[in-house]
C-alpha positions in Angstrom: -99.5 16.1 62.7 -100.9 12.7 61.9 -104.0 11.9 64.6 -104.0 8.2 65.1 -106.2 8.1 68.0 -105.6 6.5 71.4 -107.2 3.1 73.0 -106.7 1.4 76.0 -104.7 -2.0 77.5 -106.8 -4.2 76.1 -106.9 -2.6 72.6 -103.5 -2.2 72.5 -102.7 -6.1 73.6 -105.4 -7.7 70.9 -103.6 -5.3 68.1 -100.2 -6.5 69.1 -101.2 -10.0 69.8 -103.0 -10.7 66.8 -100.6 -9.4 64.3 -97.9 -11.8 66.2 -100.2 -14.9 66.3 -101.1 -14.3 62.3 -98.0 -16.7 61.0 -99.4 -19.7 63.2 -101.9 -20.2 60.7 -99.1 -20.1 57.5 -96.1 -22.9 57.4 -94.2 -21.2 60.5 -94.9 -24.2 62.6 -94.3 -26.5 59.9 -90.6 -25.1 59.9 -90.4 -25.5 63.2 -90.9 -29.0 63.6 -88.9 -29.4 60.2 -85.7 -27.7 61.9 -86.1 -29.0 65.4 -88.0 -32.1 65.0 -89.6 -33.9 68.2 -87.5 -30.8 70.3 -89.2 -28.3 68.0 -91.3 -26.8 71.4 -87.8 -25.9 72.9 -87.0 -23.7 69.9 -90.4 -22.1 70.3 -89.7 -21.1 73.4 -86.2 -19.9 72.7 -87.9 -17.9 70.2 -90.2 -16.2 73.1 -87.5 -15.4 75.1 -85.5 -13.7 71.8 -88.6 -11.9 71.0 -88.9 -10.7 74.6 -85.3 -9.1 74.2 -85.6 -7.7 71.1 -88.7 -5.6 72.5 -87.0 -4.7 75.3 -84.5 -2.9 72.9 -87.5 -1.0 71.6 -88.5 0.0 75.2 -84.9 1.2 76.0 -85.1 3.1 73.1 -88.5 4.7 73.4 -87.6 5.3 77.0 -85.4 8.0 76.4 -87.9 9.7 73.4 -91.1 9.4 75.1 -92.2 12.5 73.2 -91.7 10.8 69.4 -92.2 7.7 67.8 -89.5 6.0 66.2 -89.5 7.8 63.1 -88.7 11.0 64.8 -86.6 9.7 67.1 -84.5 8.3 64.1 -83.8 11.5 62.9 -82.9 13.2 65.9 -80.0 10.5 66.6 -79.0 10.0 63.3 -79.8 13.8 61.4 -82.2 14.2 58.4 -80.4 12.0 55.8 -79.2 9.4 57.6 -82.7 9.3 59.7 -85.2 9.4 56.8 -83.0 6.8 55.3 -83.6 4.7 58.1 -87.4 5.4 58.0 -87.3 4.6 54.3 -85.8 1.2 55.2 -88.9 0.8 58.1 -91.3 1.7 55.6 -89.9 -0.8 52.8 -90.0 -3.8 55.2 -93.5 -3.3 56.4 -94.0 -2.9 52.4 -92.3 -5.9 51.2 -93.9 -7.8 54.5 -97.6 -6.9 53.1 -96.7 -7.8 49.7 -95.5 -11.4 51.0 -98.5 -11.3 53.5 -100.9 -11.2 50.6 -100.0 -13.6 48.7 -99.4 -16.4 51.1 -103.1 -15.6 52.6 -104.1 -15.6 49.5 -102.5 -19.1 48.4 -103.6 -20.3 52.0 -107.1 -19.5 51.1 -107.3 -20.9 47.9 -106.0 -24.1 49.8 -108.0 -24.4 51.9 -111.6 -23.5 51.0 -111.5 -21.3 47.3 -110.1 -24.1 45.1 -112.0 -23.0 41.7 -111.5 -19.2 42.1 -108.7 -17.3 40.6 -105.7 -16.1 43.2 -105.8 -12.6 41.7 -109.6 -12.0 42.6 -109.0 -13.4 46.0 -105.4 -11.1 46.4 -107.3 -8.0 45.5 -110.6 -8.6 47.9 -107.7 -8.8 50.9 -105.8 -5.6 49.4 -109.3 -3.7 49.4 -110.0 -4.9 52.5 -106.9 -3.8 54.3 -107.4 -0.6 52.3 -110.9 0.2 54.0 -110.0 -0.5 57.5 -106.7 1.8 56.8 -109.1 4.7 56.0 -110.9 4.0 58.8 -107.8 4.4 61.1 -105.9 2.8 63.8 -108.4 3.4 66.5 -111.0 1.7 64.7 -108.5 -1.5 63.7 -107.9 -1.7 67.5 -110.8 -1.7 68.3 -112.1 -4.0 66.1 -109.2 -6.4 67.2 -110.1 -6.2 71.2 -114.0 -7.6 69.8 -112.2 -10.2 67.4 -109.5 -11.9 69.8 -112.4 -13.3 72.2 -113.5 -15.1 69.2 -110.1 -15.8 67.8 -109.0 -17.3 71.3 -112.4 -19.3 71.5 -111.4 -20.9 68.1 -107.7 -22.0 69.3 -108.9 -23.2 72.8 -111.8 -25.4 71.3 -109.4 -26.8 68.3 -106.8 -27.1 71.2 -109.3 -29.4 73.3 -110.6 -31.1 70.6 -107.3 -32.4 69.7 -106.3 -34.1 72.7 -108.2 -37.4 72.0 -105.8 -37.9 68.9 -102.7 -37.2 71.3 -99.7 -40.2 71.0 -97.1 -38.8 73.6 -94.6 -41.4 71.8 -94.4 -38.9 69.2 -92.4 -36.4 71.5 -89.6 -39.6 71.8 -86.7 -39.5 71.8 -86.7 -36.4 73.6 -83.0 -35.6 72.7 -83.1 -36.2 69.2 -81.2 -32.6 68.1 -78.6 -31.2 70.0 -80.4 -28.4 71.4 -77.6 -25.7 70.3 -77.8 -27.1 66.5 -81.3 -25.9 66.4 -80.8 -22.8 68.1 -78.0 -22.1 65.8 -79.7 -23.2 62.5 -82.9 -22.1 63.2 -83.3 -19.1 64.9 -82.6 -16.7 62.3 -85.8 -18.0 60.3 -88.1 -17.0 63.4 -86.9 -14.8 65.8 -88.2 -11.9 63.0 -90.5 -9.6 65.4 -92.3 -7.1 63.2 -94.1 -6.3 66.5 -91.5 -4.1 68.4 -91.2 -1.8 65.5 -95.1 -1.3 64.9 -95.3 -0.7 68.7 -92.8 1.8 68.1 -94.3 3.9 64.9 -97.7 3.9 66.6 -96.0 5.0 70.0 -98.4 7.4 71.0 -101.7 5.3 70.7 -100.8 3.4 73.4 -101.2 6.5 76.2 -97.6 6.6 78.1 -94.4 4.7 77.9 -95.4 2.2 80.8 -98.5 0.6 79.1 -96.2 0.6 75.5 -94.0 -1.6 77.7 -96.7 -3.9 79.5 -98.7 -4.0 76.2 -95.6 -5.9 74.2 -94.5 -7.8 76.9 -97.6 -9.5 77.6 -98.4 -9.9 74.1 -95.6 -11.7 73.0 -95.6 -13.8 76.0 -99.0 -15.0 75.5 -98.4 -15.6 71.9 -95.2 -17.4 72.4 -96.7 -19.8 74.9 -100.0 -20.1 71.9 -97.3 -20.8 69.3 -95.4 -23.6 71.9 -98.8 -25.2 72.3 -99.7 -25.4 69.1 -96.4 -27.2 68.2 -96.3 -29.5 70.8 -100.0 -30.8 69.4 -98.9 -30.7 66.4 -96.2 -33.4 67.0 -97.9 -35.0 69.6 -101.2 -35.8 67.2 -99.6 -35.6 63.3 -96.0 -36.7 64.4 -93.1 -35.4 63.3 -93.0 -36.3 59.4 -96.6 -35.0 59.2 -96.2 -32.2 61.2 -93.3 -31.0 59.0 -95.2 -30.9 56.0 -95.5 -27.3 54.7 -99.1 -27.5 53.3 -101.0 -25.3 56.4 -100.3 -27.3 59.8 -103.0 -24.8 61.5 -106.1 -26.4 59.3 -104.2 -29.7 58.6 -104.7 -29.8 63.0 -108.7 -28.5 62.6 -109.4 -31.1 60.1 -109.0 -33.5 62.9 -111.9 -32.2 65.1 -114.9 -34.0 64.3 -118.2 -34.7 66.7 -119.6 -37.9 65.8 -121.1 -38.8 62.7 -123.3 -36.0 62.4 -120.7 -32.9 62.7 -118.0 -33.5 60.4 -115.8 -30.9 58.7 -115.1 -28.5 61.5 -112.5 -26.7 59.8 -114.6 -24.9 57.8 -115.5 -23.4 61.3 -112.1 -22.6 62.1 -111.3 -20.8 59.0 -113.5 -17.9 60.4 -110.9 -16.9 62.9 -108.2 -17.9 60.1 -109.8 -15.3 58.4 -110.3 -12.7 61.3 -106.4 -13.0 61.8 -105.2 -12.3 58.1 -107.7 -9.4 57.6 -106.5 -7.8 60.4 -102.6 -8.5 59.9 -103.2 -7.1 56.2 -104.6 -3.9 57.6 -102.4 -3.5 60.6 -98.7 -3.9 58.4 -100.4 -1.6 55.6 -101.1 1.0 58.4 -97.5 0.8 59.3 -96.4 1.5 56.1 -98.5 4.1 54.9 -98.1 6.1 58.3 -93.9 5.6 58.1 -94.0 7.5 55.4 -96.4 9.8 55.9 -94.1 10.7 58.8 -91.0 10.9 57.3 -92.2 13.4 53.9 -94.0 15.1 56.9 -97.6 14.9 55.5 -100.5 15.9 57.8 -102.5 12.8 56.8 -101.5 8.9 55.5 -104.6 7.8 53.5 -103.8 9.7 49.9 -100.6 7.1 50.3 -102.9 4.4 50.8 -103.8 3.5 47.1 -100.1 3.9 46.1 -98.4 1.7 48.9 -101.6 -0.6 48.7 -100.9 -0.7 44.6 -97.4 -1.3 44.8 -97.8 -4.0 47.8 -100.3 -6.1 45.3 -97.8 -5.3 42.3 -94.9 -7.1 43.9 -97.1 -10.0 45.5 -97.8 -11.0 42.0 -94.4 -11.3 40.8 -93.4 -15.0 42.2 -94.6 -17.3 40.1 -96.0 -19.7 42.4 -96.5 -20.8 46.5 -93.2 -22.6 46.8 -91.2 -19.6 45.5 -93.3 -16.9 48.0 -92.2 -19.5 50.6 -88.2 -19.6 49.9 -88.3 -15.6 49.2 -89.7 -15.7 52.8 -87.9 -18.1 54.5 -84.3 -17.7 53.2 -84.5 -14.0 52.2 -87.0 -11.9 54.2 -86.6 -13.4 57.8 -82.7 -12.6 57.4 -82.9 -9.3 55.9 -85.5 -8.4 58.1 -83.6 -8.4 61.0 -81.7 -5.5 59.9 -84.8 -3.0 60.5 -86.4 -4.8 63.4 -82.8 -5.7 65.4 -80.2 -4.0 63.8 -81.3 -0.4 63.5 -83.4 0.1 66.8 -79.9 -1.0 68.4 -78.3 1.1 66.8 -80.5 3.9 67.8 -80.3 2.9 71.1 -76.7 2.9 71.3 -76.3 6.3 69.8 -79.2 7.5 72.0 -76.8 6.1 75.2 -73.9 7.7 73.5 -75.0 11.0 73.2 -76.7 10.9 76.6 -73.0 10.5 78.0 -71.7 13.1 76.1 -74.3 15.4 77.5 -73.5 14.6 80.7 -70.2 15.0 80.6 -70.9 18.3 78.5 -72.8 19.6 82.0 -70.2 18.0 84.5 -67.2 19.7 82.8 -69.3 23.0 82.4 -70.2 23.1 86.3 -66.7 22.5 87.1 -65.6 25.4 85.1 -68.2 27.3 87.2 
């Protein structure tokens, strides 16, 4: 039995938080206002509300297998081959998610602050660091998350108040520019992806009982959502929309606006300290994931001999695009549609064959105690 440890409301909301706030700082809101343009902010909140559905999926489903996580639950609905097949395909998308994970950080930093140094050397230093908090264990990367997100949050608030002075409100005109259902329809599918509900799931137990795994989520997506509507609303309202669509890092592209008179320039070197707390933390949390799904599933009493493996083959497939705009398309047009199938598709599907059986079982015991 694999001890992960248990931490408290707070914990649990900075984990889940930060690992949803973590593509705010890639292109994400770049696509956004590329897709929806000047009505980009109604798509982000379409997105919320999407994301709030597809975890309550998850908390239907762990409802009714409060005793496991999902990777036990999966093979009690499904049986042993179907079920570990399913946890093979939970464990492959937190894999391939990781992989992609280091190698846009990794392009971001080089970006924005590590010009002159080689991506490789700054790809491993994220891989090593996602290994060490891994060995240290979920408790600790909780716990290290509830002391980070006062700082995180104090860098988005003062880079969201700094901004306002370079608001133009025109730039949200005309307000009707895209049929609202042509951006729901086009759009969605590249950012609804909610990696969240199914980490919430695997580490099911951490979070102390059913009722704070369902308050956690829900207030953590919520808070994020309206972060990530904010963000894109500034975004058009201080680069405009053919600026703000640009897919070169609209997070420090925004901080590279704040300046304080003459003599504090080049604030966004200050804000690439919570960039920075945000990716580490991402890294470590999605290789926990991984590691731990299959350290489930082959029913080992302990995940870290996987880490060097999973953290190996994580780094080997980051390497193999040959350059930024190719991560990006593998991402966009590949990833965020086949990774619906393990974050949507199969937790309904569990949760329909959990309500399935559940009636049969009833109506197993009704006809029995008619019999009788």
């Amino acid at each position: 039995m694999i001890r992960e440890g248990k931490f408290g409301f707070a914990e649990g909301v900075s984990l889940l938080l930060i690992s949803n706030l973590a593509t705010i700082y890639l292109v994400e809101p770049s696509v956004a206002v590329e897709l929806g343009k000047n009505m980009a902010w109604l798509m982000a909140l379409f997105t919320m509300v999407v994301m709030l559905l597809e975890y309550w999926i998850i908390i239907s489903l762990m409802k009714r297998h409060q005793d496991t996580t999902i990777i036990e639950a999966s093979e009690q609905l499904l049986g042993p081959y179907l079920g570990i097949l399913c946890n093979l395909l939970f464990a492959l998308y937190f894999i391939v998610e990781e992989a992609i994970l280091i190698r846009r950080y990794g392009e971001a930093l080089l970006t924005a602050a590590l010009p002159t140094t080689p991506i490789s050397v700054i790809m491993v230093t994220l891989t090593l660091a996602a290994i060490i908090s891994c060995y240290y264990g979920l408790e600790t990367i909780a716990r290290v998350s509830r002391i980070s997100i006062t700082f995180i949050f104090g860098g988005i608030f003062i880079l969201f108040m700094a901004v306002i002075s370079y608001v133009d409100v025109t730039n949200l005109y005309p307000l009707w520019s895209v049929n609202p259902l042509k951006i729901i329809a086009e759009g969605q599918y590249k950012l609804i992806i909610l990696s969240e509900g199914l980490l919430a799931a695997v580490i099911f137990h951490s979070f102390g009982n059913w009722h704070n795994f369902r308050s956690v989520g829900l207030l953590a997506i919520s808070v994020s959502g309206i972060i990530r509507t904010t963000l894109i609303i500034l975004l058009i309202l201080a680069l405009g929309v053919e600026l703000a669509s640009e897919k070169v890092l609209p997070f420090f592209n925004l901080s590279r606006l704040v300046s304080f008179g003459r003599f504090f320039q080049r604030a966004e070197s200050v804000f690439l300290l919570t960039w920075a707390m945000v990716g580490f933390l991402k890294l470590s949390i999605t290789l926990y994931a991984s590691t731990v799904i299959l350290a489930r599933t082959f029913r080992l009493q302990d995940y870290r001999p996987l880490l060097w493996a999973v953290s190996l083959l994580c780094f080997s497939i980051s390497i193999i695009p040959p350059d930024v705009e190719t991560i990006g398309t593998l991402n966009l047009n590949y990833f965020t549609v086949w990774g619906l199938i393990p974050t949507i598709v199969l937790p309904f599907l569990l949760l329909v064959v959990s309500l399935v059986r559940k009636r049969e079982r009833k109506q197993k015991h009704t006809s029995e105690a008619g019999n009788q």
